[in-house]
Structures are given as structure tokens and as C-alpha cells.
C-alpha positions as semicolon CSV with decimal commas, in nm:
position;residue;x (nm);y (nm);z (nm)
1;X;6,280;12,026;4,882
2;X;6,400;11,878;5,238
3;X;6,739;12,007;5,281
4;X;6,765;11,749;5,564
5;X;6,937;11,436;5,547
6;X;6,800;11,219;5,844
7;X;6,567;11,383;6,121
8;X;6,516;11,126;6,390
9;X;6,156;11,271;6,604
10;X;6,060;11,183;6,918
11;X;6,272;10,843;6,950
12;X;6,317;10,610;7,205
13;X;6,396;10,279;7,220
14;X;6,377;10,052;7,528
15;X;6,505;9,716;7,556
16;X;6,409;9,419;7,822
17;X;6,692;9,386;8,083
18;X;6,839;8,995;8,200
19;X;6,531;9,035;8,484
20;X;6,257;9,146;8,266
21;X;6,277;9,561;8,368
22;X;6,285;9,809;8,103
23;X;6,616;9,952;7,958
24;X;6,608;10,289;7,832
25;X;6,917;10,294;7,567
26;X;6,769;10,593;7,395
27;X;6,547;10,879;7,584
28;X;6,307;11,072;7,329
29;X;6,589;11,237;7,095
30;X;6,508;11,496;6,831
31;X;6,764;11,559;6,548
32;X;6,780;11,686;6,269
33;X;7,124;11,610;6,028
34;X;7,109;11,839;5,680
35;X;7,242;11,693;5,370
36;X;7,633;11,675;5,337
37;X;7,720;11,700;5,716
38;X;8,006;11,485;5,871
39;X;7,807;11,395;6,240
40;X;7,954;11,252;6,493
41;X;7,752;11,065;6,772
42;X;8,037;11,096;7,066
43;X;8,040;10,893;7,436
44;X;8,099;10,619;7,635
45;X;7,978;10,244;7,591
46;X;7,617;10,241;7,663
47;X;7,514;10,562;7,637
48;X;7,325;10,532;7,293
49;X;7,509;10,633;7,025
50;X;7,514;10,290;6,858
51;X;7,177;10,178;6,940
52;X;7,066;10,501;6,750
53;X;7,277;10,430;6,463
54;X;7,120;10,096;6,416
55;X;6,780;10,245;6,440
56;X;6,907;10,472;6,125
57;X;7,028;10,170;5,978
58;X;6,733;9,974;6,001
59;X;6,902;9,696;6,231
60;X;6,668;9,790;6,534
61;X;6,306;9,975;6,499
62;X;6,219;10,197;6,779
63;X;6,000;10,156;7,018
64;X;5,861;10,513;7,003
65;X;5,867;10,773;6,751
66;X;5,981;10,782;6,357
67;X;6,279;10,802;6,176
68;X;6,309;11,017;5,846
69;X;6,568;11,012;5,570
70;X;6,562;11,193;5,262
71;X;6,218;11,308;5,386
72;X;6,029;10,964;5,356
73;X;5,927;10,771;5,726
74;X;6,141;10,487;5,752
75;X;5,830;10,306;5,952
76;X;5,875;9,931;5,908
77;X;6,109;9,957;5,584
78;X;6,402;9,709;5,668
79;X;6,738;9,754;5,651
80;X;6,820;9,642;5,267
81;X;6,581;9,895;5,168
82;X;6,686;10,202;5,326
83;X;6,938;10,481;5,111
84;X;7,196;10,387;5,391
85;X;7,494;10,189;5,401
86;X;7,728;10,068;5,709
87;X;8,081;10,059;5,764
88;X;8,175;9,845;6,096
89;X;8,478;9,810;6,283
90;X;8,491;9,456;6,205
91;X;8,539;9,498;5,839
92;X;8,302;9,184;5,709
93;X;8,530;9,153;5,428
94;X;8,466;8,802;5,198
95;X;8,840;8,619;5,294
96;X;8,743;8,397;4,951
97;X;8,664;8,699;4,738
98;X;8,885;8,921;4,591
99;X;8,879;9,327;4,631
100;X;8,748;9,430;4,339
101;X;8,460;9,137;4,390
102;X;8,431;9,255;4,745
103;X;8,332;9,633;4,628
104;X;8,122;9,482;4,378
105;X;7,905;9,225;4,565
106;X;7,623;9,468;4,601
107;X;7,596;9,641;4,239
108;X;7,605;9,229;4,146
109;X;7,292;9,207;4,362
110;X;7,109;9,511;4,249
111;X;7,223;9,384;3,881
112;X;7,382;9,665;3,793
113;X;7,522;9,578;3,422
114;X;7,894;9,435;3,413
115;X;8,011;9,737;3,218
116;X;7,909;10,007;3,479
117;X;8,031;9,791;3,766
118;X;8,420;9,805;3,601
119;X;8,361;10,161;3,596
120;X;8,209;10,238;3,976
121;X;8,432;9,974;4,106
122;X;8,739;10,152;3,994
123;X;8,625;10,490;4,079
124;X;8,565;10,396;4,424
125;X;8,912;10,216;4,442
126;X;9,082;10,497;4,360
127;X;8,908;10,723;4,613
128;X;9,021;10,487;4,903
129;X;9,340;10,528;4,738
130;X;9,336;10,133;4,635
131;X;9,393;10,124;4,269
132;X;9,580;9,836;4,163
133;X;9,500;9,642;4,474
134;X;9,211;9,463;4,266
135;X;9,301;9,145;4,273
136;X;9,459;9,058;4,582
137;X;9,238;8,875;4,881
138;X;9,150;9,025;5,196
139;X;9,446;8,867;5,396
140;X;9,654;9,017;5,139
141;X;9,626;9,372;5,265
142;X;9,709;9,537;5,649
143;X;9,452;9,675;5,876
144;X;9,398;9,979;5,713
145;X;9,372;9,845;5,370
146;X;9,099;9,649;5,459
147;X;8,906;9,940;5,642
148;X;8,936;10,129;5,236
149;X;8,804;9,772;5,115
150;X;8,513;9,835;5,342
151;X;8,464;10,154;5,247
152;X;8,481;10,110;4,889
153;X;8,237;9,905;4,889
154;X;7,982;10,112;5,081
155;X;8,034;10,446;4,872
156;X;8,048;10,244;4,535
157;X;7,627;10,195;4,573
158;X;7,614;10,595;4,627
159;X;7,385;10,592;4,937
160;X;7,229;10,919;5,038
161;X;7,342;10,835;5,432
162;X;7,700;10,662;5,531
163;X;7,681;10,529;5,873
164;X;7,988;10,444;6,041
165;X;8,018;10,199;6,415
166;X;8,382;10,269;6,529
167;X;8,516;10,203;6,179
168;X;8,880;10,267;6,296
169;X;8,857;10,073;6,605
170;X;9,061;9,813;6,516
171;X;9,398;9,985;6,392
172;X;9,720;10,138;6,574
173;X;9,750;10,509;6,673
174;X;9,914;10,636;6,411
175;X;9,711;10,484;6,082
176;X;9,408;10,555;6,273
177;X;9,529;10,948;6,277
178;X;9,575;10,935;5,887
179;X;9,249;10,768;5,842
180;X;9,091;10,999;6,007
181;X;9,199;11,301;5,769
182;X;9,124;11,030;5,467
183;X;8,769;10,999;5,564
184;X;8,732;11,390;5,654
185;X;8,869;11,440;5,258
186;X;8,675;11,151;5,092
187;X;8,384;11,294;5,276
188;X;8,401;11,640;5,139
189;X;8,497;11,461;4,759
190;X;8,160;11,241;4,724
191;X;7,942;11,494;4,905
192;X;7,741;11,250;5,129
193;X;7,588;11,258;5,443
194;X;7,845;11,047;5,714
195;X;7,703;10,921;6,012
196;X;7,985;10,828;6,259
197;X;8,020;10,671;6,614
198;X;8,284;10,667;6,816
199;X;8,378;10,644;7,191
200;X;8,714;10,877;7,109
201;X;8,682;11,254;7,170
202;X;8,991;11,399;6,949
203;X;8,830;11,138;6,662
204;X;8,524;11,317;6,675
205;X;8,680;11,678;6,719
206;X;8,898;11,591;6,395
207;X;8,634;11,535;6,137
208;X;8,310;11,608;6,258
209;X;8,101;11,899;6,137
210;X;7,873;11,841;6,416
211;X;7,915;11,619;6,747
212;X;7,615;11,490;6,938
213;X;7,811;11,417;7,327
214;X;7,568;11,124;7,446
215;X;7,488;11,009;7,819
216;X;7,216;10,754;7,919
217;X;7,047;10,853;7,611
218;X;6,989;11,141;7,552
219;X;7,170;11,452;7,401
220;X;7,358;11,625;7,631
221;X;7,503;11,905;7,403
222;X;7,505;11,924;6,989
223;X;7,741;12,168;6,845
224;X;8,046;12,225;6,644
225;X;8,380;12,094;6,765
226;X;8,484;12,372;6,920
227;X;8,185;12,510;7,040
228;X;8,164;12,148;7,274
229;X;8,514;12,168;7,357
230;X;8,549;12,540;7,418
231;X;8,189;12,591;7,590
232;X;8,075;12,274;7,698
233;X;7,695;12,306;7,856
234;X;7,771;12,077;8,155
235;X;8,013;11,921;8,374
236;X;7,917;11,582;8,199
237;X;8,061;11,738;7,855
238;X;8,337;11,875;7,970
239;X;8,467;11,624;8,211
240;X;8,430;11,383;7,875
241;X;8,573;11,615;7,642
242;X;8,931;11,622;7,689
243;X;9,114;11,687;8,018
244;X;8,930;11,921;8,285
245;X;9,040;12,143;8,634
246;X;8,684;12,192;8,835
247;X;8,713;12,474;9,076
248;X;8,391;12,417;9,277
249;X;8,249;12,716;9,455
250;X;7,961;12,990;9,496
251;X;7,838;13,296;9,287
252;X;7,905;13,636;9,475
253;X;7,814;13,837;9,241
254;X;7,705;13,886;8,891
255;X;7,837;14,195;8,713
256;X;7,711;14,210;8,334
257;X;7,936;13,981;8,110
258;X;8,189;13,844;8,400
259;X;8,091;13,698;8,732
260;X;8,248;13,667;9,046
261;X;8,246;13,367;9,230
262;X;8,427;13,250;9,576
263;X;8,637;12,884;9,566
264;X;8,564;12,821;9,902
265;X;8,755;13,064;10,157
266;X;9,051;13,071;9,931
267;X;9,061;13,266;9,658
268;X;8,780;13,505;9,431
269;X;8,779;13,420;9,057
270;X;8,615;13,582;8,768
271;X;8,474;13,424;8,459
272;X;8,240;13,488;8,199
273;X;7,902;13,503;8,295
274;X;7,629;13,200;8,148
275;X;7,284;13,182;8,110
276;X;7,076;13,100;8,392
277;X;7,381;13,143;8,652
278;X;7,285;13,321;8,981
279;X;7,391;13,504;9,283
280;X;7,481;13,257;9,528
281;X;7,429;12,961;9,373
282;X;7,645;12,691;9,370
283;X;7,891;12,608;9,045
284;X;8,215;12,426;8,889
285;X;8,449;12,666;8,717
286;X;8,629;12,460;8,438
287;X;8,977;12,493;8,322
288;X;9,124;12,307;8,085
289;X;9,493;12,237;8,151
290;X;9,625;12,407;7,829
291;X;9,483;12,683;7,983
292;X;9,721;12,742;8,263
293;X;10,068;12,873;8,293
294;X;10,277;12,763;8,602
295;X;10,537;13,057;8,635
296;X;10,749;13,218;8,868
297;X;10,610;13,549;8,899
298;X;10,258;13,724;8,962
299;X;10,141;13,830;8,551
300;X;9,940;14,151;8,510
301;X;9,600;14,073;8,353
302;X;9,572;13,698;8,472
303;X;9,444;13,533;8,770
304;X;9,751;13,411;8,977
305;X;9,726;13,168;9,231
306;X;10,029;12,997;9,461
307;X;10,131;12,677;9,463
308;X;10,315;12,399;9,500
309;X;10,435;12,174;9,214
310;X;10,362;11,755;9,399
311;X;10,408;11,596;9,007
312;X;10,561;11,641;8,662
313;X;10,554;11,485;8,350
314;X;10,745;11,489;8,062
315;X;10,494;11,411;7,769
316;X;10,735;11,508;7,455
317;X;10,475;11,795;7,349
318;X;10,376;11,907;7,633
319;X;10,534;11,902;8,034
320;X;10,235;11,788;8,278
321;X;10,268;11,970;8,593
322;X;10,008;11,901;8,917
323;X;10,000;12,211;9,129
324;X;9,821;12,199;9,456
325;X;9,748;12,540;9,516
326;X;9,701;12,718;9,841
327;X;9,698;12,326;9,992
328;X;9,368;12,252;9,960
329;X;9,292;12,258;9,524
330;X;9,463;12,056;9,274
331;X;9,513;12,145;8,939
332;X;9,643;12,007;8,595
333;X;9,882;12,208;8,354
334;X;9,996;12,158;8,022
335;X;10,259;12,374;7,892
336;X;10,395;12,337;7,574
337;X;10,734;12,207;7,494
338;X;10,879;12,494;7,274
339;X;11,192;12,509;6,998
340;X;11,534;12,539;7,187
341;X;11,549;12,899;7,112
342;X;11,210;12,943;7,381
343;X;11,227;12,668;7,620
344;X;11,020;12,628;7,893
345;X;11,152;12,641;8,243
346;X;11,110;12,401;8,453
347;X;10,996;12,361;8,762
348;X;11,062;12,011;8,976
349;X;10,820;11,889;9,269
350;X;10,840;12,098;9,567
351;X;10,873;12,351;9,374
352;X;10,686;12,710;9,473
353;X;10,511;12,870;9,177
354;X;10,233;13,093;8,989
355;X;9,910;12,908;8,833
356;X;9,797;13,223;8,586
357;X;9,508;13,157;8,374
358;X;9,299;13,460;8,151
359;X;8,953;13,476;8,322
360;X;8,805;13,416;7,987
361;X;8,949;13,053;7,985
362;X;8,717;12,994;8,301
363;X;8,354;12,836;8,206
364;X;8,076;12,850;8,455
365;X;7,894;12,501;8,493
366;X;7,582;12,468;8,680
367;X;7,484;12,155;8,640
């Protein structure tokens, strides 16, 4: 049996711009999702990710290529056919109908009998952590509360694919954190494929199995959350991916697993060596902030730089300190804010100090 979920093969879809011209939203993508994966399609508006969900959906048909789920082509089956079910930011809650006839609406359509709607209803309720809330109306219930409403009442049909646009879009900071874990956990209860979009990188690093970073298109990198934030593929994905220091310079040499490259005429850095890199080619070594220390003293074992501290912020985790280093690079450090027992020392602008990084935390990028 196909252990796969959706495969998407060969698809692209092109749409006609205000004058006429051809708009390429999605550039020949092959994918494959297996059965019971949280995915995450991750990047900026435009870039794709929901045109491609809506192609899974059944809301757009592409212009090249097929779409598979469960292992049947999709072809020209519409939308209220496919195993699939969508969750969007807007809710699209009935304000005249209660919950529990919300959640229902569909088994009512698919004339499911009365006695087995009670029961799925009320299962589903209580996974979005609802029960009791079955008779109230939509404008009954906060933000969040509505976004379980929604939910409920795509899981209660049991489709093999859950597709999610941005579903916690609309709510604060902090309930969108907590939903976040909630839909990670009721993901991993029903068992179910989840197909998610979002624009928000720690979103997607939170709950996603996989995450497929998008630009104009196409893929650029598909891996597991750490992989993309640890060993991002290109400058694209890492620039996107959280917070980034690019030390641009030249390979000078290449010595089995590390390689040595020159930032400009001030300093020699090594870092471990990628596929493809070269002697004397041209590269970005990324850093990512967390990486660095800014200290007082030269540290055996880590690449220590001088420099001057022109900024700092106080961001109740974490101090934010910008260190231009030998005048002519800029860099971004978090440190961490630790108990009283182990505080940090600071250091105020104007300050003279040590960047130290290990040269593992360094990642060649060539393109």
C-alpha cells in the first residue's frame, strides 16, 4: 500500500498578471508528504505556499502536472470530493448556528445518522478541549475558542489530509503560542496527515515534522526543523530563518572536514567544509547570533575577534549586543540573561570586547 499521504509531481501553476503576462506562483515542485506527518509550507507572502495548498485542496487546479492523495490523481475531482478538509484563518464560523451545529453541518450533509453525529460531535469537542461549550453561538466564545470551533468541525468528518492557511493568524502572541502546542498534541492524538501554512518561522519550527522554506515558487530547502535552522542550504534560508551574521569572503583553502576562508583582509576563519565549496571561490559564512559570546578576554578553542560594542539591548531573555569588529564588520549577539547566581556582564557602547564563536557554529553558503 502507498505509505504516502499527498505527492504533488511536476506542478506548476501560472496565473495571468493585471497586463495579461504570465505569473509563475508555483515552479514545477515535486513532493512527496507520508501518512501522519505534521508539514509545514514556510515563507513570505507570494512565494507559493498558499497557492499550493489550494491546489491540494481542490480550490485551484494546476496548470501543469498532477496531484495525488491517498494514491488516487486528484485530476479534475473538485474540492467537496477530495479526503481533505480546510481550516482558515478567518474561521467561517455560522454567527446563527450554535457550536455543536457548527461541528455538525457537514456529517448533516453527508447524512450521517443523528445518533452517530451526538457521538463524533462530542468526541471532537472534547479534543479541542470544548466540552460543554455546545450550545453557546459563535460570538459567545474569544478568538481562540472559535479557532477549536473550526477545528472541530474539520477533524469530526475524519479526512485523510488537514490543510491549514494561517489558522492562528488572527490571535495575540501568547494564545497563539499555546495553540500551537494544542495542534502539535491533537495532531499526534487523531493520527492525520496536517498540512500547514504559515508566514512565521518559530510557528513552523514548533510543530512541524517537516518544513518546506518557499521562494518564488519553488522549494528552496525541505528538512526537519533543525536541520533548516541549523544547516540551512542557502543564504535565502537562512537569512529567513531566524536572525543571521553573514561574514562574506573567499575560500583559501580546503582541508578535509574544515575550510579556511579569508573575510576580506581582516581576519582568517574556519568552518566546516560543504558540498560543492571550492578553493577560491567566493562565500557567506553564517552565524547566528546565539552563537556568539561578546567577552572580555581571548578563549582557547574559539575564534576571537575585537570589537567595539555601537548598541545594546535589553530583551528580558536575552541582552542584544551589535559589535562592529575590527571597524569594518558588524555583527549581532544574543547572550542569554542567566539566574542571579550567573549573571552576565555587561558591556555598554563603546565598549572594547571579544566576539568568540566555535568554528562549528560557522555554515558555508555559496549561493
Amino acid at each position: 500500500m502507498n505509505d504516502l499521504a499527498i505527492q504533488l509531481i511536476d506542478v506548476t501553476k501560472r496565473f495571468q498578471g493585471p497586463g495579461g503576462e504570465d505569473v509563475l506562483a508555483v515552479d514545477h515542485m515535486h513532493l512527496d508528504i507520508p501518512h501522519g506527518e505534521f508539514f509545514s509550507f514556510l515563507g513570505p507572502s507570494g512565494c507559493g505556499k498558499t497557492t499550493t495548498l489550494r491546489m491540494i485542496a481542490g480550490f485551484e487546479m494546476p496548470s501543469e502536472g498532477q496531484i495525488v492523495i491517498r494514491g488516487e490523481s486528484m485530476g479534475h475531482i473538485p474540492a467537496f470530493k477530495r479526503p481533505v478538509n480546510t481550516v482558515f484563518q478567518s474561521y467561517a464560523l455560522w454567527p446563527h448556528m450554535t457550536v455543536f451545529q457548527n461541528v455538525a453541518f457537514g456529517l448533516e450533509m453527508a447524512k450521517v445518522s443523528t445518533s452517530e453525529i451526538k457521538i463524533r460531535v462530542a468526541e471532537a469537542l472534547e479534543l479541542v478541549q470544548l466540552e460543554g461549550f455546545d450550545g453557546r453561538k459563535p460570538d459567545q466564545l474569544s478568538g481562540g475558542q472559535q479557532q477549536r470551533v473550526a477545528l472541530a468541525r474539520a477533524l469530526v468528518q475524519k479526512p485523510a489530509v488537514l490543510l491549514l492557511d494561517e489558522p492562528l493568524g488572527a490571535l495575540d502572541l501568547k494564545l497563539r503560542k499555546q495553540m500551537q502546542l494544542e495542534l502539535k498534541h491533537m495532531q499526534e492524538q487523531v493520527g492525520i496527515t496536517f498540512i500547514y501554512v504559515t508566514h512565521d518561522q518559530e510557528e513552523a519550527l514548533t510543530m512541524s515534522d517537516r518544513i518546506a522554506v518557499m521562494h518564488k515558487g519553488r522549494i528552496q530547502q525541505l528538512g526537519g526543523p533543525e536541520e533548516i535552522y541549523e544547516r540551512p542550504a542557502t543564504r535565502y534560508v537562512a537569512d529567513f530563518i531566524g536572525e543571521t551574521n553573514f561574514l562574506e569572503g573567499r575560500v583559501a583553502s580546503l582541508q578535509g572536514e574544515w575550510t579556511e576562508v579569508n573575510i576580506g583582509d581582516a581576519f582568517l576563519l574556519h568552518a566546516p567544509t560543504v558540498e560543492g565549496v571550492t578553493n577560491g571561490q567566493e562565500v557567506a559564512v553564517a552565524l547566528r547570533p546565539e552563537k556568539l559570546t561578546v567577552q572580555a578576554e581571548v578563549e582557547p578553542n574559539l575564534h576571537c575577534i575585537s570589537g567595539t560594542v555601537e548598541e545594546v539591548v535589553y530583551i528580558g531573555t536575552d541582552t542584544r549586543y551589535i559589535v562592529n569588529l575590527l571597524g569594518d564588520h558588524r555583527v549581532v549577539s544574543r547572550m542569554q540573561n542567566l539566574s542571579s547566581s550567573k549573571k552576565l556582564t555587561h558591556y555598554p557602547p563603546g565598549s572594547e570586547v571579544i566576539v568568540g564563536w566555535e568554528p562549528s557554529s560557522g555554515r558555508i553558503l555559496t549561493e
